[in-house]
N, C-alpha and C positions, 0 to 999 in steps of 0.2 A: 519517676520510679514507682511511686504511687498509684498509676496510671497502668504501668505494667504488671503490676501484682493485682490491681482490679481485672483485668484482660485474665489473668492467669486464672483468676477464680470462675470468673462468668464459664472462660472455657472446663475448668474442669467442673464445673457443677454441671454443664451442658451433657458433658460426657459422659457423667454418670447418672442424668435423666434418662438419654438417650441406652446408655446399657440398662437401666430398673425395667426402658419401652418395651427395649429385645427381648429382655429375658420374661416379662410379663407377656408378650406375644408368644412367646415359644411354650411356657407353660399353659396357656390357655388354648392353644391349638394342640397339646398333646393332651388333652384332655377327652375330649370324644375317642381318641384311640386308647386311651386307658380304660374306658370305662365301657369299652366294645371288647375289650380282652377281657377285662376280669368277669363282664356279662357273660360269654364265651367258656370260660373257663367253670364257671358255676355253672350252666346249662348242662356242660360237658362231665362234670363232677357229680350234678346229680341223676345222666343217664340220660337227658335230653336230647344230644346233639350229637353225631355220630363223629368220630375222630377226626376225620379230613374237612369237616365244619371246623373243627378246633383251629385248624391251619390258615381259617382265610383271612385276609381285611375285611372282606365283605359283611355285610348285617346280614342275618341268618333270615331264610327265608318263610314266612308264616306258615301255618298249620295247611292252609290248604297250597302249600308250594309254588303258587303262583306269580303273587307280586311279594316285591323285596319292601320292604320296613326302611326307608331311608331315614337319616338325619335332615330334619328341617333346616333350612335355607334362611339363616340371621339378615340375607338383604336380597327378597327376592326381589325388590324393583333395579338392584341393579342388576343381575342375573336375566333379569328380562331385557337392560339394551345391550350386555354384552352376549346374549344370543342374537338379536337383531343386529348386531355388527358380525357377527360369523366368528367371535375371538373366545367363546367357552370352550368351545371343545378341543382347541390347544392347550391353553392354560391349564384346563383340567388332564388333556393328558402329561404335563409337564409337571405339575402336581402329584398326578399318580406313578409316577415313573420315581418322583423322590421320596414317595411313603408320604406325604404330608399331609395331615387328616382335615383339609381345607376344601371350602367351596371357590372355583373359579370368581365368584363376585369378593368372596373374603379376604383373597390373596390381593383385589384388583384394589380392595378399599383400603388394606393395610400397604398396600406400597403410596396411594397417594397419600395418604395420612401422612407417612415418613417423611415422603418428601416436603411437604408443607411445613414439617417441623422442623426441618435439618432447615429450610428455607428462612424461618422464622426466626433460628436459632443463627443462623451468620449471619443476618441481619445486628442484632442482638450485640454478638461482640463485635463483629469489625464494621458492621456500621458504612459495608460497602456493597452496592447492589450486584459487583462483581463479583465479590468471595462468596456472598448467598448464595449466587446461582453455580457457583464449586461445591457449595458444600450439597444443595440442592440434587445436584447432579454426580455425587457420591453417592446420595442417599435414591436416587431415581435407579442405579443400578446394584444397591445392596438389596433386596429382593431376591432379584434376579442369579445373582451371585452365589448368595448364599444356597436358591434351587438348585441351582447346577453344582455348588461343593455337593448334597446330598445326592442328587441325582450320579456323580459319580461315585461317590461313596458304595452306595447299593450298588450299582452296577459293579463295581471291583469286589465286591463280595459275591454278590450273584455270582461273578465268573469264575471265581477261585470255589464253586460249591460244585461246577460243571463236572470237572475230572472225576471225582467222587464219586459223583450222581449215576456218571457213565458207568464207572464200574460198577456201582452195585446192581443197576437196572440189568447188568451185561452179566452179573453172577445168578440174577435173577431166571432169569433167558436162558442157561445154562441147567438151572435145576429144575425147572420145565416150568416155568410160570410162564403167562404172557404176558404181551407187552402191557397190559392195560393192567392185571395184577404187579409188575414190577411197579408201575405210576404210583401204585396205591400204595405197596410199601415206600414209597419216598416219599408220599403223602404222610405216612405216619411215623418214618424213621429219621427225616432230614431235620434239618433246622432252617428255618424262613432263612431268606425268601423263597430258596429253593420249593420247600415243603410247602409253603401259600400258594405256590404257581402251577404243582403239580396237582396240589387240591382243589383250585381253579376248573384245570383241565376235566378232569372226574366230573364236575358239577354241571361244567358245559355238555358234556359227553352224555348224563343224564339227561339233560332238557334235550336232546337229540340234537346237537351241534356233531359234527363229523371229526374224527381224530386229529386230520389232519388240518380243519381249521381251527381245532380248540388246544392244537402243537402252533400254530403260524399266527393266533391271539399271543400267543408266550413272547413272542420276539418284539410284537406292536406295542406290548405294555413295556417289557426291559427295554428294547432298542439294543440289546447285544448281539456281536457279529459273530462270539465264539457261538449264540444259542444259535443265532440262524446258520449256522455249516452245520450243527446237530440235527437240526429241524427237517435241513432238506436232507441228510441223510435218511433218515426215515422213514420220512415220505418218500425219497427215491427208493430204496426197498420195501416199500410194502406196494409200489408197482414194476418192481423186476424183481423182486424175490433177493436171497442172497441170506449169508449171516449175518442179522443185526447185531450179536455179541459180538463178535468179531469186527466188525464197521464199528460201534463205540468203543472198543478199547482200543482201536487204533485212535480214532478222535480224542479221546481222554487223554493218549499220549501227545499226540500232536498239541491241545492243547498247555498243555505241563509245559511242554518245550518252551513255548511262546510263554507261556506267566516265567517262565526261568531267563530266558533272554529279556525281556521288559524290567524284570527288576534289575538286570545286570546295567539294561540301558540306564536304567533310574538311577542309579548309583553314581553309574561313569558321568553323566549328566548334572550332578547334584548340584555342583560347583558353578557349571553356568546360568542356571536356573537361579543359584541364589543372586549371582551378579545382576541376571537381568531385572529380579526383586529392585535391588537396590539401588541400580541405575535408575527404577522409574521412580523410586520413592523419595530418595535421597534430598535431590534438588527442592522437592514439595516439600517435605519436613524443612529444610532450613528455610525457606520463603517465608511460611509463618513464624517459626521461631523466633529470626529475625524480626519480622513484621510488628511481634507481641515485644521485644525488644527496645527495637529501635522505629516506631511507627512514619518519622515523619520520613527517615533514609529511605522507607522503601514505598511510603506514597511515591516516590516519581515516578514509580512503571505502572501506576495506574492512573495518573494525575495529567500527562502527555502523551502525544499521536508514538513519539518516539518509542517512551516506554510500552506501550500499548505492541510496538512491532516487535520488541525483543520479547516480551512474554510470548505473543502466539510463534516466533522463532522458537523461541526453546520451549514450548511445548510439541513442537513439529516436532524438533530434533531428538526430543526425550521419547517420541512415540515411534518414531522411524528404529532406533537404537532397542527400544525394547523389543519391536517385532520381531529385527534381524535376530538379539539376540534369543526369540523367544522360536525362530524360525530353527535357529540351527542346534539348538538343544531338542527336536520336536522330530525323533526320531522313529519312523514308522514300522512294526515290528508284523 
């Protein structure tokens, strides 16, 4: 019993090392973005920087307009092999796509860190090279995880910002602005991201990028499918003419439609989504609980060839059951 109340401590002191890591990581990465807004915002305050500057991520660009002011690179040596393997310029756009105010080598150093530690740390309590390389391999795809919660995060704002945007560009249109004066009030009437993306565009359009590629940048950075049916509308009428109010407020409707059916899917959904949650989690939570319990009952499925077959079975079988159930809840709208 002694034994198990030691276990229980090691793991929750683990636990809460590993959350002071997180939450020290996250704070210190949103640090260069806070201190590029409030730079941004006093440039802006005291007359410096012209409104649709106020909107970007980007670092404002120098006096003579030319090169950009970047943030220095805390590991350019690894920076330099992971452009010599060809893997920055994903990472970084995986990064840019979740808002995270990270360099491709920072993001690469803080996942192996993790993992080393999540490694070091099942070593620690169960003192098994197998649960290390579990906990290892928790910690090798929380990174990763966590990118893609934000990266949809944004994107589902982004797109609930679409219909809006539509119309007001499409009111715009109507009381004789053009298209390039409409960008500009959403540059300065919208709320991010929308309003960073369209003050992007402006910026590009300045440096003499073409409308239509500094609209088709917009979709490379989001990755959204409602922007790209916007996008190529467009551009499709600004080469066969036509009413572009009229083409966006159909699209703004169309889009509505689909945010209104999606959450209806989500709803009716809810219920299998949670089962498939707890199908996959279920069984793993009592293994250690267990394990922290009754340690030597559940040494035999790591201790024999036999035990060894019914773990990777039921992890098969835990993985096959979460797909199906992750398949048929995964309704395309």
């Amino acid at each position: 019993m002694q034994l198990s109340v030691l276990y229980i401590i090691v793991m929750a002191a683990t636990f809460a090392a590993c959350m002071v890591l997180m939450l020290g990581i996250k704070y210190v990465t949103s640090l260069p973005e806070r201190r590029a807004s409030k730079m941004r915002l006093k440039r802006y305050l005291s007359g410096e920087m012209p409104v649709a500057d106020l909107y970007t991520d980007e670092v404002a660009y120098d006096q003579d307009g030319k090169q950009k002011k970047q943030r220095a690179d805390l590991l350019p040596w690894l920076s330099k092999i992971l452009a010599e393997k060809n893997i920055t310029e994903s990472i970084t756009k995986e990064l840019t796509q979740a808002r995270l105010a990270l360099k491709a080598s920072e993001f690469v150093y803080i996942w192996i860190a993790l993992t080393m530690v999540a490694f070091i740390a099942g070593m620690l309590i169960t003192k098994n090279v197998i649960f290390a390389f579990i906990f290892a391999g928790i910690a090798f795809r929380l990174p990763f995880s966590y990118l893609k919660h934000l990266k949809h995060k944004w994107l589902n704002y982004f797109n609930k910002q679409i219909p809006d945007t539509l119309v007001l560009i499409s009111n715009c249109l109507k009381s004789g602005y053009s298209f390039m004066q409409s960008i500009d009030m959403v540059a300065r009437e919208a709320l991010p991201p929308m309003s960073e993306e369209c003050a992007k565009v402006l910026q590009e359009i300045s440096l003499g990028n073409t409308v239509e590629k500094s609209l088709m940048n917009i979709v490379e950075r989001i990755g959204s499918e409602d922007m790209d049916l916007v996008v190529t509308a467009v551009i499709i009428q600004r080469e066969i003419g036509g009413s572009l109010a009229e083409i966006l407020e159909n699209i703004a409707d169309t889009i509505r439609e689909r945010i209104r059916i999606k959450g209806e899917v989500k709803t009716l959904t809810a219920q299998g989504r949670l089962s498939g949650y707890i199908v996959g989690s279920l069984p793993i939570a009592l293994f250690f609980v267990i394990n922290l319990l009754n340690h030597e009952y559940m040494s035999k499925l790591t201790t024999n060839i036999l035990g060894w077959l019914l773990l990777g079975l039921g992890v098969t079988m835990q993985t096959i059951g979460y797909m199906v159930i992750k398949k048929l809840v995964d309704i395309e709208v």
